[in-house]
C-alpha positions in Angstrom: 3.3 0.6 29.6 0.7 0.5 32.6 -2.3 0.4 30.2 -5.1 1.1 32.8 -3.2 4.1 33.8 -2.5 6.1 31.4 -5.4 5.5 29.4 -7.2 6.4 33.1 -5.3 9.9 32.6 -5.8 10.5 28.5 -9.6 9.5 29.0 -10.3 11.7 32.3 -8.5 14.8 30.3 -10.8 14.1 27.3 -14.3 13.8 29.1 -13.4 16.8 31.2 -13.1 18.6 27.7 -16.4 16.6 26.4 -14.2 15.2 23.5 -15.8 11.8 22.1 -13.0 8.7 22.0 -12.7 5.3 22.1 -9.8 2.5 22.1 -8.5 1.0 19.0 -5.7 -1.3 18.5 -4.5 -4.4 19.9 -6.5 -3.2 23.3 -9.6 -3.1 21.6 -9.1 -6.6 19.9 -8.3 -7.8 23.4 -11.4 -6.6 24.7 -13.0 -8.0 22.2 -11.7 -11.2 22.7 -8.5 -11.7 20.9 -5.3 -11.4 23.2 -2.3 -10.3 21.6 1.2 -8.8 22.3 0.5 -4.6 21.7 3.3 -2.0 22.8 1.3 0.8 22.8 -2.3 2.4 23.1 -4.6 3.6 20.4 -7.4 5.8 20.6 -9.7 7.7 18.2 -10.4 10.7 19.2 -13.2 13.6 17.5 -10.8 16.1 15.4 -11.6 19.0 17.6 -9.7 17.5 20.5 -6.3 17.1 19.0 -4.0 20.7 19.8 -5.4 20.6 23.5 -4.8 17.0 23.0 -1.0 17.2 22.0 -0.4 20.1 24.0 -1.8 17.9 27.1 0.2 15.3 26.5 3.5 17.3 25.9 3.1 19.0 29.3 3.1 15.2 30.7 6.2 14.6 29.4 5.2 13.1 26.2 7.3 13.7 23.4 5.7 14.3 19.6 6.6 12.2 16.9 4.7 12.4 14.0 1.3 14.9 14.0 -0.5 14.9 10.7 -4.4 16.1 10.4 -5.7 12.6 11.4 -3.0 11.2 13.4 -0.2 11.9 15.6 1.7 9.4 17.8 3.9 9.9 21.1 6.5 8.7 23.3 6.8 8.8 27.0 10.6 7.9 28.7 9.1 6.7 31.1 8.1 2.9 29.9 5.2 3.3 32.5 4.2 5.8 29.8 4.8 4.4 27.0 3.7 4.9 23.7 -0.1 6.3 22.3 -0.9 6.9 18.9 -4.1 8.6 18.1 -6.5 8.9 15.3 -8.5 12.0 14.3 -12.2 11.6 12.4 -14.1 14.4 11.7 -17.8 15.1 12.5 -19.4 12.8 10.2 -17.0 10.1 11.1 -17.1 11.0 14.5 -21.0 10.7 14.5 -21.6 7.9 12.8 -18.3 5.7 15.0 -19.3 7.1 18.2 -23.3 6.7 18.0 -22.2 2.8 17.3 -19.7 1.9 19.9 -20.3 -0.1 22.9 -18.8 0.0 27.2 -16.8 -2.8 27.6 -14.1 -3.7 30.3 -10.7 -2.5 29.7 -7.8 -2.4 31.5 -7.3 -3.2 35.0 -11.2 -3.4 34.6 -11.6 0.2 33.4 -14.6 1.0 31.3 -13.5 1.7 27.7 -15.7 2.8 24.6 -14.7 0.3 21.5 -15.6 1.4 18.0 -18.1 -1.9 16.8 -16.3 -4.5 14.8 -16.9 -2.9 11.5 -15.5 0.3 12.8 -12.2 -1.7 13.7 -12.0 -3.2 10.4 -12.5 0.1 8.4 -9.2 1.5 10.2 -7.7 -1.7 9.7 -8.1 -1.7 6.4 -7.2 1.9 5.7 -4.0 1.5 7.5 -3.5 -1.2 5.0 -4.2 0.5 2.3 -1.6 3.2 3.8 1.5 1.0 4.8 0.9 -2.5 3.1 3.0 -4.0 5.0 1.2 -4.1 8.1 -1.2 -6.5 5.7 0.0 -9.9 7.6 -1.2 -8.7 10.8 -4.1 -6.9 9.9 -5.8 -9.3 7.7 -5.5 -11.9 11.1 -7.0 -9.2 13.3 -10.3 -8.5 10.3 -10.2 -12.4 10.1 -10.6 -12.5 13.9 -13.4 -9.4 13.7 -15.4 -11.4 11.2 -15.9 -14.5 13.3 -17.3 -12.2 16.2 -21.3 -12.8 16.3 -23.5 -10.5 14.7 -20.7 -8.6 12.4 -22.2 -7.5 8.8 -19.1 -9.0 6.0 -21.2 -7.1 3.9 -20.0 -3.7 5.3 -16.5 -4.6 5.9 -16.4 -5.9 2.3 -17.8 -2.4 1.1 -14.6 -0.7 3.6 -12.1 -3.1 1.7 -13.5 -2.0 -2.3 -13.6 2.0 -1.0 -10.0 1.7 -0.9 -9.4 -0.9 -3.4 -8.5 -3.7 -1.8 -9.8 -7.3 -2.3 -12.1 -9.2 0.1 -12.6 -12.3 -1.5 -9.6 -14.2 -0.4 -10.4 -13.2 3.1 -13.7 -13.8 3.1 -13.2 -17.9 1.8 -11.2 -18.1 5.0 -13.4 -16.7 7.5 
């Protein structure tokens, strides 16, 4: 996947349509300072965007694989396209992760919005708390998240009890 590319073309279609997003995943950790292998391209996206969204995407060639409420994910033939798997947050969310995210360089040097740290972690930790077994993986990236200056591991404790899952043994690492 050309990363700089097609997030170039998702983004532009977006901001033409004034719908709030920002990239999540392994591209976001990277621009954040942890390189790692990632196959495909998150973003979070406002709620509002998602049928122009999908329907977007589908005229681009893009196949849809799953499409739930918050979340549908999508595959290209083309590896150039590759794979992009969004998120969906709803007003409040959307408010309260926008208003906090930061500019940062993406890409082939392509501006890109990234939720703050404890954003990252909070989906992290849901998608945990949804599919356990990405827990390995996920627990490195919030390890890496926590080291990052200025983080509060008092908020992304309070995202790991909401869903029930434990802290501690993180947190005596980090």
């Amino acid at each position: 996947m050309d990363f700089g590319i097609v997030l170039g073309v998702v983004s532009d279609f977006l901001e033409e349509r004034g719908h709030r997003h920002a990239v999540i995943g392994g591209v976001a950790l990277a621009a954040y300072g942890l390189p790692r292998t990632t196959l495909d391209l998150d973003l979070i996206v406002e709620s509002s965007a998602q049928d122009e969204l999908i329907s977007f995407l589908e005229s681009r060639g893009y196949k849809t694989v799953n499409r739930l409420r918050g979340y549908s994910n999508h595959s290209h033939p083309d590896p150039l396209w590759g794979n992009i798997d969004f998120v969906y947050v709803g007003p409040e969310t959307s408010q309260d992760l926008f208003s906090a995210s930061r500019i940062a360089e993406g890409p082939r040097g392509l501006p890109i919005r990234l939720p703050k740290p404890e954003h990252l972690a909070a989906l992290k930790v849901v998608a945990m708390k949804n599919d356990p077994g990405r827990a390995f993986q996920d627990m490195a990236d919030i390890r890496f998240l926590l080291t990052l200056p200025g983080v509060d591991r008092y908020e992304i404790k309070d995202y790991f009890d909401r869903q029930g899952l434990r802290f501690d043994d993180l947190e005596k690492d980090a």
